[in-house]
N, C-alpha and C positions, 0 to 999 in steps of 0.2 A: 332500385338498382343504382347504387354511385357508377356514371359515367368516368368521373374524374378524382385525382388523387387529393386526398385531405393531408396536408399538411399540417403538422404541429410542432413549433419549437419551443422545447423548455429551455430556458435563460435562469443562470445565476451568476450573481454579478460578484461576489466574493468567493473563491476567485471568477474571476469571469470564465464560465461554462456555457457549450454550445450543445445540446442534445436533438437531433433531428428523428422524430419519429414519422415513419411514413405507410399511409394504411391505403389499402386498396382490395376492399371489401364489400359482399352485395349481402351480410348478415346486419345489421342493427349489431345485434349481441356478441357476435366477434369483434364488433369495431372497440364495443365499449370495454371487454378482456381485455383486450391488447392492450387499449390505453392505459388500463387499468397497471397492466404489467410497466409498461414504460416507466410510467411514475414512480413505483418502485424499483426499476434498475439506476432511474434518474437518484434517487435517496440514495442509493448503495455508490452511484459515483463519486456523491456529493452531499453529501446531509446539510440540509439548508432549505430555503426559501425558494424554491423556483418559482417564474412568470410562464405561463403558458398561453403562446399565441397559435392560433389557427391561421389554414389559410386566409380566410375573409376577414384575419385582423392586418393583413398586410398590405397598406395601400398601393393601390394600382398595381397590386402581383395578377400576371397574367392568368387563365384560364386555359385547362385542356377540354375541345370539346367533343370531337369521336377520334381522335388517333392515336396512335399506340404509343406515346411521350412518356407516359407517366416519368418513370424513373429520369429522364432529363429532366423535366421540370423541375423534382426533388432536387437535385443537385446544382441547377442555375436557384432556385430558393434559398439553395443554403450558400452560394456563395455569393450570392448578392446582399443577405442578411448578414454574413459575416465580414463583407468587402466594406457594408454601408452603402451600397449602391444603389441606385435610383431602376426599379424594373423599366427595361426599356426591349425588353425582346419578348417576340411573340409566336406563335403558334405555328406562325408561318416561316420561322428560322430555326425548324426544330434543325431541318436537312443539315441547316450549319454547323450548329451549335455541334450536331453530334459530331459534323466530323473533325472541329475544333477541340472539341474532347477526347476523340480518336487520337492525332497527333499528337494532344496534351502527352497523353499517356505513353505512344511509341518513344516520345522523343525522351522522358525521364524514366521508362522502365521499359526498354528497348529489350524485342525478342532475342534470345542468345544462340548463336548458331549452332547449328549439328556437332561441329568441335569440341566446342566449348562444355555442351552438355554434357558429351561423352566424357569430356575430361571430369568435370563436374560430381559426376558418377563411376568414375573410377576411385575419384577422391574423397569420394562417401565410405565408400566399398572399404576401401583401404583402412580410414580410419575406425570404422566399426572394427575390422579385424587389428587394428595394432601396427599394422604392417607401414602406416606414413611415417618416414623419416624427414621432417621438415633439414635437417641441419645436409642432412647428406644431398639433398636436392637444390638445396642453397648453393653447395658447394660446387656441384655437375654445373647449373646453371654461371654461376661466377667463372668456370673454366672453360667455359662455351667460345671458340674465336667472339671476336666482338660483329665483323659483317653478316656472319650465319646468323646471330640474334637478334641483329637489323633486322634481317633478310627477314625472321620468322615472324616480327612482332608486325613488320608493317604488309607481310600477306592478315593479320588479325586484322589491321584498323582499314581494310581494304574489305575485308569482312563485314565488318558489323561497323565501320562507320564513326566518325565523331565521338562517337561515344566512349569507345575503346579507347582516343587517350588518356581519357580522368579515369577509367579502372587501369589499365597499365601503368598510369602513373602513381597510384596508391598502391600496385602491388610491392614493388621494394624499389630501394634507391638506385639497382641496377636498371630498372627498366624504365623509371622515372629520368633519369640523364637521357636513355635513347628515345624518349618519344617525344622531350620537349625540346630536343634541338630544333630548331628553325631549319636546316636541310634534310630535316626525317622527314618535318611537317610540311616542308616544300615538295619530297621525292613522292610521301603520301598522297599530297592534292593532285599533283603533277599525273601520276597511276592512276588515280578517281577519272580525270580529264579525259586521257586515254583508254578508259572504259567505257565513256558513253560519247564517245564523239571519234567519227570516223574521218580521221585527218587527209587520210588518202583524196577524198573525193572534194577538197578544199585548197586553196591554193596556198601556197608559203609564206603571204604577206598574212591569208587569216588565220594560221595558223602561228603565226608570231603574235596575234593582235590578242588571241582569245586563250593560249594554253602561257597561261604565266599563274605563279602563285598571288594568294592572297594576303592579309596583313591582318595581324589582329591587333584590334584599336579597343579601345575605352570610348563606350560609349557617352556623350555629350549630357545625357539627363539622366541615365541611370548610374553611369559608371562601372559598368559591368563589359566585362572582355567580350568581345564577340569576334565573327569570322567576317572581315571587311573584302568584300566582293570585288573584283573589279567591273565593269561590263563585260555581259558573255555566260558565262556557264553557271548556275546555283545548285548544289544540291548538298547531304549531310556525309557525304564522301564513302557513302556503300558502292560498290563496286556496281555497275551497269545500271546503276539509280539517278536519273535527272529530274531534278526539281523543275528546273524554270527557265528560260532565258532572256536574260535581260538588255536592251540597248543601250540603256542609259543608267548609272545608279539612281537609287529610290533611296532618298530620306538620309542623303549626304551625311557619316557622322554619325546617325544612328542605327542601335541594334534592332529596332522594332517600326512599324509603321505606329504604335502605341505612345513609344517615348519618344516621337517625331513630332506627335501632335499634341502630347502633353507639356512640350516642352515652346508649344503656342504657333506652333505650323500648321499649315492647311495639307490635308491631304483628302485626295476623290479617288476611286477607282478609276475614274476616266483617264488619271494621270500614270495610271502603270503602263509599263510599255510593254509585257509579255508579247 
């Protein structure tokens, strides 16, 4: 009986090809099928040379020994072999790891709300019958007061959050101008603020200190735009959703506790101030 997941990566280096196959089987004779198969979907990607490593070619890759990882493991394997990184996580950070990959995933393919869907699905509907008029809805849209279309877009990014600026702002030039103004994105946070924090039972001087907008900055080592915090409230601006609270900023400057210490800073957990 394999306990643990056998890893096998086919590698071809003209062009450079990464093929991850992952077995988890208690037959001898299915294991050997399958691989059998791989190999040739591996040819059909690629017709060449491949290297084939297992797990116990990869030094110091960790071990699963009775818990239910497998498929994490597969997926820190394969991006630690693709990263070039050094294994340094183990059995005992699966809890993390998974729910670093959790967020991974909410944060760049974010669930779409009951709205959205709908509309989504009407707009399937329609176009299987004929019935979307792209030009004439262009045009309802463009004749829209300009505050009603405020009003509408930012109950959406009050919705679904951060995320809904960069689809609003890729859906046309109209909505692109309203969501990248600086008082949308100020009246947005501002709303967010006001959903998870109950200003009543606070007094006037912390409620000047903690409900002010944030700034987006360029980060110092990656150079990538991010949402610069002030002290006080964190989170990705979904409506009644708080991340964190912070007293002091963490990692001055930058967008990550990553590029904070890449960039040859010290950082401990003992130093966060949640």
């Amino acid at each position: 009986m394999i306990n643990e997941p056998i890893i096998c990566l086919g590698i071809c280096s003209t062009p450079v090809c990464l093929l991850v196959f992952y077995y988890y089987f208690c037959s001898v004779f299915v294991l050997v099928v399958v691989s059998m198969l791989c190999r040739v979907l591996a040819q059909q990607l690629h017709p060449g040379l491949w290297k084939e490593y297992g797990r116990d070619d990869l030094n110091g890759a960790p071990r699963q020994n009775w818990s239910n990882n497998c498929g994490v493991f597969v997926l820190m394997y394969t991006l630690y072999v693709v990263m070039g990184g050094i294994f340094d996580f183990s059995e005992s950070d699966m809890a993390a790891v998974r729910r670093w990959w959790c967020l991974l995933l909410l944060t760049n393919y974010p669930v779409k709300s009951d709205a959205e869907r709908k509309l989504l699905r009407k707009r399937r509907k329609e176009m299987k019958t004929g019935e979307l008029e792209k030009e004439a809805e262009a045009d309802y849209i463009s004749k829209m007061p300009p505050e009603i279309l405020r009003h509408i877009l930012l109950n959406v990014v009050k919705e679904d959050g951060d995320v809904a600026f960069f689809r609003l702002s890729l859906t046309c030039w109209l909505f692109h101008d309203v969501v990248c103004d600086a008082s949308f994105r100020k009246d947005a946070h501002l709303a967010w603020l006001d959903s998870v924090v109950n200003w009543s039972a606070y007094s006037s001087d912390y409620k000047e200190m903690y409900r002010v907008p944030y700034k987006v900055t360029s980060c110092l080592c990656c150079g990538d735009l991010f949402k610069d915090f002030p002290p006080g409230y964190i989170g990705d601006g979904r409506k009644g959703i708080l991340r964190a609270f912070y007293s002091t900023k963490e990692f001055e400057g930058y967008c990550s506790a990553d590029c904070f210490i890449c960039d040859g800073n010290h950082y401990s957990p003992k130093d966060n101030n949640l």
